[in-house]
N, C-alpha and C positions, 0 to 999 in steps of 0.2 A: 177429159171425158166427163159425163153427164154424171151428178149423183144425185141421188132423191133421198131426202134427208128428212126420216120421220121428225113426227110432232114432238113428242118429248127431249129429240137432240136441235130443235130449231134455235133454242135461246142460245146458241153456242154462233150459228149461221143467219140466223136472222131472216134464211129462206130454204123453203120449199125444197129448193135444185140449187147444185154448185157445181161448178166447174172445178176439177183436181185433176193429177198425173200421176202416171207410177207404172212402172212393165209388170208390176203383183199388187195384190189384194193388200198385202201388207205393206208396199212401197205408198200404193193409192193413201193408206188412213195415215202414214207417218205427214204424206204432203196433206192430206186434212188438217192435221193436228197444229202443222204448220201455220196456216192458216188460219185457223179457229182452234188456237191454243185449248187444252183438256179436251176435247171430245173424242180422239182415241181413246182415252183414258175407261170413258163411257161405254165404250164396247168391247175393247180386251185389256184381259186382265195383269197381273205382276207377273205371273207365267210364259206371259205373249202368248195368250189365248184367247180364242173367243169367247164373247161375256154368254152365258145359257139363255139369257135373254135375247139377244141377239142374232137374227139374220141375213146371209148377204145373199143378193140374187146378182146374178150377170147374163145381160142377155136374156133373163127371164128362166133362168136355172139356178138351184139353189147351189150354195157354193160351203164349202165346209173348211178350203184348207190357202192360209193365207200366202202360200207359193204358190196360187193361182196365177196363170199368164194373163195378161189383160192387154187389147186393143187399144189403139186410141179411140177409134168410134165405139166403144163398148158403153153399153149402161148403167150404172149398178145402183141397183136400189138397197137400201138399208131398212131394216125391219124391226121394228122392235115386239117384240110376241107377246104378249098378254099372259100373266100367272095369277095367283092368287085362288081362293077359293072361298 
């Protein structure tokens, strides 16, 4: 499936969009990781959670929980949220 792969996780990807697989949210980042070794890493944590920073959208719906069932034509975009002040 399609992922959109924010700016700050690109030096991991080298692009934009990648192609990954997984029947869950959480299968989908371990075949990332797979691929572009550490950057699960980047978005969940020692817990197996997601990082505060971090969003996932599927299909253009925010996602919270990574037993998420996933298509193969599904989307998912990667988000990284803005903090600071």
């Amino acid at each position: 499936m399609n992922v959109l792969i924010p700016a700050p996780l690109r030096s991991y990807t080298g692009q934009r969009q990648v192609e990954a697989s997984g029947s869950t949210l959480g299968a989908l980042l371990v075949d990332l990781d797979r691929r572009y070794p550490g950057i699960r890493f980047r978005m969940i944590n020692e817990q197996d959670r997601m990082r505060p920073h971090i969003r996932f959208f599927v299909n253009g719906d925010q996602v919270f929980d990574l037993l998420k069932s996933l298509q193969s034509s599904d989307e998912v975009l990667i988000v990284q949220a803005l903090s600071g002040g």
